[in-house]
C-alpha angles and dihedrals in degrees: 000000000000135000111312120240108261105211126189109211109195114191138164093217103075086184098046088041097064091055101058099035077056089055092038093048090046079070118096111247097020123111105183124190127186139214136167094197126085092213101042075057089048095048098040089056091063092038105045138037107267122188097179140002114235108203138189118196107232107057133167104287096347137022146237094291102052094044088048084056095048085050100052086053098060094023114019093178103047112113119251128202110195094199100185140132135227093015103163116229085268100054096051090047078054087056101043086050100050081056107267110166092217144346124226125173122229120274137157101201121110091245089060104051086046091048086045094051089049100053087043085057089046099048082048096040096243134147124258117252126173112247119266100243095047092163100049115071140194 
């Protein structure tokens, strides 16, 4: 197998966001690391290897959008995942427009984290594989 995707996931939800990097990283070829805080991100971006940015909208002291802007301007080609609910139809213009790759709304079901590893492997490139715990759900 090759190299696994490395993805960043940025949220604002430290509780929330150890759950579903907990579901992302139970899929083959996904290595998921967390942070609640925009310039840990922003570090670990210069510091790691980082396939694709995980973001959720509301973020300490920003939100997705900004942090997507401050990412296109040290690294344009970078994917970003805007992972949100509730984004009016401006806001996700705002987004498309500051550069994210794709947009997905928050879900826990099983469909939804399948649907959201898929558009992270297509934003990367990457094949598509089954997750490792088919059986198990959010």
């Amino acid at each position: 197998m090759g190299q696994s995707i490395r993805v960043l996931f940025v949220y604002d939800n430290e509780a929330a966001l150890a759950v579903r990097t907990g579901m992302l990283n139970r899929y083959e070829g996904l290595d998921v690391t967390a942070t609640t805080d925009v310039s840990t991100a922003l570090r670990s971006l210069d510091e790691e290897r980082v396939d694709c940015v995980l973001s959720g909208y509301a973020l300490a002291g920003t939100d997705g959008i900004a942090l997507t802007r401050d990412i296109r301007r040290l690294f344009p080609d970078l994917p970003v995942i805007l992972f949100a609910n509730n984004l009016s139809a401006g806001r996700i213009e705002t987004a498309r427009k500051a550069g994210i790759t794709d947009h997905m709304s928050v879900s826990v079901c099983q469909t939804s984290y399948d649907q959201l590893v898929d558009r992270i492997r297509a934003a990367t490139k990457q094949p598509s594989r089954q997750p490792t715990h088919a059986s198990e759900s959010a």
